[in-house]
C-alpha positions as CSV (number, residue, x, y, z in Angstrom):
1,X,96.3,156.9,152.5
2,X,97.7,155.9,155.7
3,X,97.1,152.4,157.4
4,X,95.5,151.7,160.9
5,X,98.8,150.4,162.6
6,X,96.4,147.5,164.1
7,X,95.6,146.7,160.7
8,X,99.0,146.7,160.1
9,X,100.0,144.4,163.0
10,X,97.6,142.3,162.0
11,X,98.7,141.6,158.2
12,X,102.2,141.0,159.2
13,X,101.5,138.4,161.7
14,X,99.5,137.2,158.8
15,X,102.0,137.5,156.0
16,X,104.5,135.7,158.8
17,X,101.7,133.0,159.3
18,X,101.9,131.8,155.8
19,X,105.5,132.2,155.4
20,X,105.6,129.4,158.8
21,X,102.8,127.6,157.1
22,X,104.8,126.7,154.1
23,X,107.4,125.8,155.5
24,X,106.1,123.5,158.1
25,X,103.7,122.0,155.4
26,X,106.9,121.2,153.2
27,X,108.5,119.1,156.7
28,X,105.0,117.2,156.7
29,X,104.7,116.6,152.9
30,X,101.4,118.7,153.1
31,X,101.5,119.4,149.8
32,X,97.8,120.6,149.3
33,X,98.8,122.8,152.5
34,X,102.2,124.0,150.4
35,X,100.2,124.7,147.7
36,X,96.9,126.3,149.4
37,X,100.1,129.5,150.4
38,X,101.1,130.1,146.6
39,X,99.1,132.6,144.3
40,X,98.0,131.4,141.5
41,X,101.7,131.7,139.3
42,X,104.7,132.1,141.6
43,X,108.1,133.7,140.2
44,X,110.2,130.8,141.9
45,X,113.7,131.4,142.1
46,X,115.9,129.2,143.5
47,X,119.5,129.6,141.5
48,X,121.3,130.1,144.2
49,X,121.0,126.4,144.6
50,X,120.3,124.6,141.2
51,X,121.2,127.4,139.3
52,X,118.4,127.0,137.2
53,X,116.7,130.5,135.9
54,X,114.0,131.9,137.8
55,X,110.7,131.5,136.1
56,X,106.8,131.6,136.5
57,X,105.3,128.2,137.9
58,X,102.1,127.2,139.3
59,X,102.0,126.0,143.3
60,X,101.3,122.7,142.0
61,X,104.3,122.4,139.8
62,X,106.5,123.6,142.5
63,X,104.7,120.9,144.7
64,X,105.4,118.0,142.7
65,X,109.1,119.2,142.2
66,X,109.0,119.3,146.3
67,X,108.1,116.1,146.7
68,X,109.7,114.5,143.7
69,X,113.0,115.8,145.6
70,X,111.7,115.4,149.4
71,X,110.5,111.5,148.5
72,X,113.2,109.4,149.7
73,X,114.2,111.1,153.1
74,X,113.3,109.9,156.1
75,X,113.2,113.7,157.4
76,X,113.2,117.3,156.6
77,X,113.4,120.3,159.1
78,X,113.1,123.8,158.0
79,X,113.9,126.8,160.5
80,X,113.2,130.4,160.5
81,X,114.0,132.8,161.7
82,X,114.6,136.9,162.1
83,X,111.5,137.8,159.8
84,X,111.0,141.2,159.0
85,X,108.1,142.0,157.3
86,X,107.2,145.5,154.6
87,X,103.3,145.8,154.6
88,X,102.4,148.2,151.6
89,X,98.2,148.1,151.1
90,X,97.7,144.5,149.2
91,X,101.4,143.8,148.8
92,X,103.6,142.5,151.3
93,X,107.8,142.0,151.3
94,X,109.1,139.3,153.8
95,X,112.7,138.3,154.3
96,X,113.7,135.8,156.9
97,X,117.1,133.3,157.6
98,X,116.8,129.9,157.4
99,X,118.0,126.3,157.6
100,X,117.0,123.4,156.2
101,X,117.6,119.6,157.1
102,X,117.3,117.0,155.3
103,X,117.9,113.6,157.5
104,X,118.3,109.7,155.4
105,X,120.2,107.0,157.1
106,X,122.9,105.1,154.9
107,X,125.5,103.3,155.3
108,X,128.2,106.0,155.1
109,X,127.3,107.4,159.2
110,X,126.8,111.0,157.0
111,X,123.3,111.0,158.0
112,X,122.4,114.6,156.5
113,X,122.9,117.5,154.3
114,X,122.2,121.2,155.8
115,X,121.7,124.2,153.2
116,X,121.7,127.5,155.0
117,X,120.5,130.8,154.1
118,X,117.6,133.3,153.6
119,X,114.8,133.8,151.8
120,X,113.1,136.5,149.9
121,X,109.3,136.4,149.4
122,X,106.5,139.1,148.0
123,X,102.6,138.4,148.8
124,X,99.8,139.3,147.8
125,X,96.4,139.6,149.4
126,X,94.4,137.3,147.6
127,X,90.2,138.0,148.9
128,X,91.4,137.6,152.8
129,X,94.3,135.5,152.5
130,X,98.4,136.3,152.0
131,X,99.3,134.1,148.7
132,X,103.4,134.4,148.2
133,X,103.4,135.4,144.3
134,X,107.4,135.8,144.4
135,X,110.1,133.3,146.1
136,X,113.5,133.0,146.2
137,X,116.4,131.1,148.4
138,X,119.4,132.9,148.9
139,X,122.1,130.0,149.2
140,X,124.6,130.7,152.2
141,X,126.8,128.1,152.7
142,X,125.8,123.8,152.7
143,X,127.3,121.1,154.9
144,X,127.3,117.8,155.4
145,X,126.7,114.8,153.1
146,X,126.3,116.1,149.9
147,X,125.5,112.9,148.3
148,X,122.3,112.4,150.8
149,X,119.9,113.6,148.3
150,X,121.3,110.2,145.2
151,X,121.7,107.7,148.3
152,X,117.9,108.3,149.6
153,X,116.5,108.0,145.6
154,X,118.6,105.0,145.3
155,X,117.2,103.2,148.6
156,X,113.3,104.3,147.0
């Protein structure tokens, strides 16, 4: 069955909606708003950057871990950009480039730490809403002070 192309254009401005969402909850430590875009178990993949193993989590969890991580900064920025979006019925694809800030003040002048890259996400359409069910950073390149994230815990 074919979709209406208006209902179509509609979804993805939606799917992109929550993709922004998250992200600009996580710069405002919104994190009923960070969790409020997750389904209900997220495959969270971020081993590009911790090189953990992907696994299942709830939005809270990956919440907590956010904010546990986020706590001592004075600032975080996220930026994306060149979305493209695969609507297919009640799933969605979504891939977009990013960067992320994160700003703490210290002694050393080496004010931040930027980690550039993209993003892969899945949704799902949850009663009326786009929930992200699948996410995972694609680690580019990072610059800056690498030691940012110990010297902002230190100063908690």
């Amino acid at each position: 069955m074919e979709m209406n192309p208006t209902a179509i254009m509609i979804d993805r401005a939606e799917i992109a909606n929550t993709v922004t969402r998250l992200f600009v909850n996580t710069d405002e430590r919104n994190w009923k708003g960070v969790t409020d875009c997750f389904a209900s178990k997220v495959l969270f993949d971020m081993s590009s950057l911790s090189g953990s193993r992907p696994s299942r989590l709830s939005p809270k969890r990956i919440a907590d871990q956010w904010e546990s991580g986020l706590r001592g900064l004075t600032a975080v920025h996220h930026q994306i950009g060149n979305m493209l979006v695969n609507v297919e019925g009640a799933e969605a694809g979504a891939f977009c480039y990013a960067t992320a800030t994160h700003y703490f003040p210290n002694p050393t002048g080496n004010n931040t730490r930027t980690f550039v890259g993209t993003y892969d996400l899945h949704l799902v359409k949850v009663e009326d809403d786009w929930r992200i069910d699948m996410f995972r950073f694609n680690l580019r390149f990072t610059e800056g002070n690498a030691l940012l994230s110990d010297l902002a815990k230190k100063a908690r």
